[in-house]
N, C-alpha and C positions, 0 to 999 in steps of 0.2 A: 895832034888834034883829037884823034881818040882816046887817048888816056887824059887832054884835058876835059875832054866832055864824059866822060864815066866819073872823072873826080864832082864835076859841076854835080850831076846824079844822086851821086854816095850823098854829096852834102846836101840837098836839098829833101833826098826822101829821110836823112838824119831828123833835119831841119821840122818836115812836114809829119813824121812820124812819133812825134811827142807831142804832148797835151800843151794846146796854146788858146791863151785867150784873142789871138787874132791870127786868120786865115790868110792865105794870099788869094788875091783876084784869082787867082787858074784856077784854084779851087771852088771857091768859093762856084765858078760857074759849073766846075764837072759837078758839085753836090746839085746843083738848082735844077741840072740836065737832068739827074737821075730821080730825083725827090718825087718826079711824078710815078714814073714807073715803080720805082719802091712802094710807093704810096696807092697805087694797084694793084701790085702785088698783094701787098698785104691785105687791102680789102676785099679780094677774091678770095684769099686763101680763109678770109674772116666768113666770106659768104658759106663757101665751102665744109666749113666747120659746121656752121649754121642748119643747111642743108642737109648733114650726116646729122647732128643731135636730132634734129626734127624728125629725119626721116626713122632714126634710133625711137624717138619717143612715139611714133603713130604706129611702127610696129608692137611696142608694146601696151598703147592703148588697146589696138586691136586683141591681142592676146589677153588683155585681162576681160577685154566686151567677152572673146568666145566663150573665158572663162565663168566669167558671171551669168552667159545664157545657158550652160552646161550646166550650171549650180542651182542655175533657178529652172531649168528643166526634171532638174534631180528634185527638188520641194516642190516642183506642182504633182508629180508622180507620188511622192513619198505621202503627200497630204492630202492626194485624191483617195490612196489608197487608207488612208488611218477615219474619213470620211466613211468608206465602204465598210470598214471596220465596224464603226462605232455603229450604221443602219445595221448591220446583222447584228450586231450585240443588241439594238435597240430592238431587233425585229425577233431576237431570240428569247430576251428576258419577257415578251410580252406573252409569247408561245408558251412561255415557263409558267408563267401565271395563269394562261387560259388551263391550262393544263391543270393545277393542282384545285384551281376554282370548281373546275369539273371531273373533278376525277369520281366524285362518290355516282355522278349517272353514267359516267363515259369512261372507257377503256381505250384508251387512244395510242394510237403509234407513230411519232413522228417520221417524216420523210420529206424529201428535197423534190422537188422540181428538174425532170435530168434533161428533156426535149419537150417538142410540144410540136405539132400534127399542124404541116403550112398549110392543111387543107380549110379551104374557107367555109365548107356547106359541114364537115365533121369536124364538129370541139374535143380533142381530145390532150392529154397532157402526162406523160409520164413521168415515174416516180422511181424513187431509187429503193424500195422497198418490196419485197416479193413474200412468196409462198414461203422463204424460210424463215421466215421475219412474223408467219402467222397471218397473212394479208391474204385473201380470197376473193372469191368473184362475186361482186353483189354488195358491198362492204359499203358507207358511206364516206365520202371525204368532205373535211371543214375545213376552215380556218377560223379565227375568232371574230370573224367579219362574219362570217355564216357560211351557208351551204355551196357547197364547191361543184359536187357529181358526186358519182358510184364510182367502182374499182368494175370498169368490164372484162378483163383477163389479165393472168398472170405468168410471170416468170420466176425460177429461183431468187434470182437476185431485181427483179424490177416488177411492175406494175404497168394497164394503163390504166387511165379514170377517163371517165366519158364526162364532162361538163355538162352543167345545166343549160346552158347555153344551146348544145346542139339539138340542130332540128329533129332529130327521134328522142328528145327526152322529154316526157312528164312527171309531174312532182302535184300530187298534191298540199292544196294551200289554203291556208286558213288568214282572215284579218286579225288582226293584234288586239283592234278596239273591239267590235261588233262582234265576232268568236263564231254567230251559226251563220255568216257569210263562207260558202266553199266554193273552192274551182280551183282549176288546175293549169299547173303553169306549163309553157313549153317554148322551148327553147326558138328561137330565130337566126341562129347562124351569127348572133351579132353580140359583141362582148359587153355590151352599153344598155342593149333593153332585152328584155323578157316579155311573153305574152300571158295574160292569165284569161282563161275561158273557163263559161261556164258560170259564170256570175247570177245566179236568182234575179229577175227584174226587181224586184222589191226591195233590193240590198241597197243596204244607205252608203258602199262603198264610194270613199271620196277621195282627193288626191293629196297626196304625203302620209296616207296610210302605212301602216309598215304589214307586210305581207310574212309569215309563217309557215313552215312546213307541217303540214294537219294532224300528220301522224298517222295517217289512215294510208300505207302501204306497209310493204313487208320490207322495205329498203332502208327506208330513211327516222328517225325518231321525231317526236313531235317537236314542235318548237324552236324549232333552227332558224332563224332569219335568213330570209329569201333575198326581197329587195321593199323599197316602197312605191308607193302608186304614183304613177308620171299622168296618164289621160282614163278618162271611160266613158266608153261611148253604147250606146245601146243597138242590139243587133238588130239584121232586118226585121226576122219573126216577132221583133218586139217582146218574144218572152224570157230572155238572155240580156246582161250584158256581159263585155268585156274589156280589159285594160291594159296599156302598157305599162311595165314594170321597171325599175332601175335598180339592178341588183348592187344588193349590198356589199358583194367582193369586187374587188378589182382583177377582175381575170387577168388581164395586160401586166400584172406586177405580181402574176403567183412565184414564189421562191420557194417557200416550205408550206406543207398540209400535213393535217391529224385525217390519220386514218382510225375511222370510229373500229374497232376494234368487238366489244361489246356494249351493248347499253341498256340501260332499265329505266323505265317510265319513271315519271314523278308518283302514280299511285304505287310501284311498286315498293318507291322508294320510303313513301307514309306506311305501305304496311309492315314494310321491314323495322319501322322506328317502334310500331303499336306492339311488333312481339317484344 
C-alpha cells in the first residue's frame, strides 16, 4: 500500500508538474486558497517599496531645500557686501572730486571715522588721523556736505573733532542770500538742529535760507555750509532774533572727513591771480 501510494504521488506531481492547459479541481482550489494572500503579499511588499522611495525622495528634497537656503544665504551676504562696496566707492569718488574741486583754497587730509563718544550732551567723533599725518589741534573738519567741527586733540596715530553739534561749540554765521545778517551758531546736543543767536531784529532772515560759516574766527574758513533755516522767532528783549538750523551734514552717517589742513581766502586767492 505504501509503494502503491508513493507510485500514485510520483505520477501525479509528474502529471501536475508540466505545462497544462487544464488544471485539476485540487488545484485549481489550493491556487484560489492562496491567490488572496499572494495577492497581499505583493501589495504590501508594493506599499513598502513605495514608502522607502518616498521616504528616499523627501530626504532628498530636504537636502536640496538646506542646500538652496545655504546658496541663497551665501548671495544675500555676497550682494549685501558688493552693495557696501559700490556706497564707498560711490561715497569715495565723490570725496575724490570735492577734493581736487578745492584744492586751489584747501589743503585737505583725508581720514575715516574710527568711534564716536555714546555721550549724549558731548558730540565728539574720532578719526584715524593724527599728529603724524600733520593734523593738529584747532584744525577744521568737512565733508563736501559742509562743516563737520574742529580737531580738539591729538594722538600719533588718531584725532578727536568736537562736532558742531555740541553744546560748547560756537561757529560764526553768515546768510547765503542777505550776506550783513550775522550770528552765531551753537550747538544743541542734537544731530538734527542747530541753534543760531544773535540775529539783528531788522534781518530779513527767512526760512529755507541756507546758513554759512562767516569767516570771522581764527578756526574755521569762510564760506563752508552750515545748515538752512528751519523756524525764527524773535526774542523777549525784542532787539534779537533767533533760529533753528538744520544742518547740512548728516552726523548719524559720518564715515570719512577732510581735515582742512591749510586754507587761503578767496581774496587771497584774487591777489595771487593779480601778481
Amino acid at each position: 500500500m505504501i509503494l502503491a501510494v508513493v507510485v500514485i504521488f510520483l505520477v501525479f506531481m509528474k502529471y501536475s508538474s508540466s505545462t497544462r492547459a487544464e488544471i485539476t479541481a485540487l488545484e485549481r482550489i489550493i491556487r484560489d486558497s492562496f491567490t488572496p494572500l499572494q495577492s497581499g503579499l505583493s501589495g504590501l511588499r508594493r506599499g513598502l517599496d513605495g514608502v522607502s522611495l518616498g521616504l528616499a525622495k523627501k530626504q532628498d528634497l530636504k537636502e536640496q531645500i538646506n542646500e538652496f537656503t545655504i546658496r541663497d544665504q551665501r548671495l544675500s551676504q555676497e550682494n549685501q557686501q558688493l552693495r557696501e562696496y559700490k556706497a564707498e566707492a560711490e561715497r569715495l569718488r565723490n570725496l575724490l572730486a570735492f577734493k581736487e574741486k578745492n584744492s586751489e583754497q584747501y589743503t585737505l587730509q583725508a581720514a575715516r571715522v574710527i568711534a564716536r563718544s555714546p555721550n549724549n550732551w558731548f558730540k565728539v567723533i574720532t578719526i584715524d588721523q593724527g599728529s603724524q599725518d600733520g593734523i593738529t589741534q584747532g584744525m577744521p573738519v568737512i565733508n563736501p556736505d559742509g562743516l563737520i567741527g574742529r580737531v580738539s586733540n591729538t594722538s600719533k596715530y588718531s584725532a578727536q573733532v568736537e562736532l558742531i553739534t555740541d553744546r560748547e561749540m560756537a561757529v560764526g554765521a553768515i546768510l547765503q542770500n542777505t550776506r550783513e545778517t550775522r550770528g552765531i551758531i551753537e550747538g544743541l546736543a542734537d544731530s538734527n538742529t542747530l541753534g543760531m543767536i544773535n540775529i539783528p531784529y531788522y534781518s530779513q532772515v527767512k526760512k529755507g535760507e541756507r546758513v554759512l560759516s562767516s569767516g570771522l574766527s581764527e578756526f574755521y574758513p569762510k564760506g563752508i555750509p552750515i545748515g538752512t533755516i528751519k523756524a525764527v522767532k524773535r526774542e523777549a528783549n525784542g532787539l534779537l532774533l533767533s533760529a533753528t538750523v538744520r544742518p547740512a551734514v548728516k552726523f548719524d552717517e559720518l564715515e570719512e572727513v577732510f581735515v582742512i589742513i591749510q586754507f587761503r581766502s578767496l581774496s587771497e586767492e584774487k591777489a595771487n591771480e593779480g601778481e
